[in-house]
C-alpha positions, 0 to 999 in steps of 0.5 A: 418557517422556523428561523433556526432549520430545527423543524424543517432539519431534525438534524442539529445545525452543529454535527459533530463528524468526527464519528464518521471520519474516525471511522472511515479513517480505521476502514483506510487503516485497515485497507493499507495493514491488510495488504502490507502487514502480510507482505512485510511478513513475509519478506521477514521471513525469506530475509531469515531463511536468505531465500534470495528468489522469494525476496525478488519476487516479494519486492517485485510485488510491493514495487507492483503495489506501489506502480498501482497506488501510483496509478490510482492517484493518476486516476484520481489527478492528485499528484501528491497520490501519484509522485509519492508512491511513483517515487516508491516504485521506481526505488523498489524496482531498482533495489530488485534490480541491484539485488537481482544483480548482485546474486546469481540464481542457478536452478536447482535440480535433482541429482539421484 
């Protein structure tokens, strides 16, 4: 039986992970840019056209994604994945109150 594991593990005895975490740390980045990238977008978007419906629903969406997030660190018994984005929500959904509040939206019909 050799005394260092070189026959018995191929592998060597000091890996270097960093590769692999590096790696799973871009897949995580990239997970979280693809859906907030888009969503900031477009809440850019309506604050420059003052679509005041479009915000509404766009931080109606983001409160929900963030409800989601709060949920999976729920699942998962973590609480600092949990509180952090339940906190986020609650915040979210209280700012789409005050804004759904403070503006009155008529529907629009046509006139001919």
């Amino acid at each position: 039986m050799p005394a260092n594991g070189d026959i018995a593990f191929p592998l060597p005895l000091v890996h270097d992970y960093r590769s692999a975490y590096s790696f799973q740390m871009n897949v995580g980045i990239q997970h979280a840019a693809a859906r907030t990238i888009p969503l900031a977008l477009f809440a850019l978007g309506a604050i420059y056209k003052q679509a005041t419906s479009a915000l509404l629903i766009l931080g109606a969406l983001a409160g929900a994604m963030q409800l989601l997030d709060a949920g999976i660190g729920l699942f998962e018994h973590d609480i600092g994945k949990c509180a952090g984005p339940l906190f986020i929500a609650i915040l979210q959904f209280f700012v789409v109150y005050l804004l759904h509040r403070s503006v009155r939206i008529t529907p629009q019909t046509k006139r001919g």
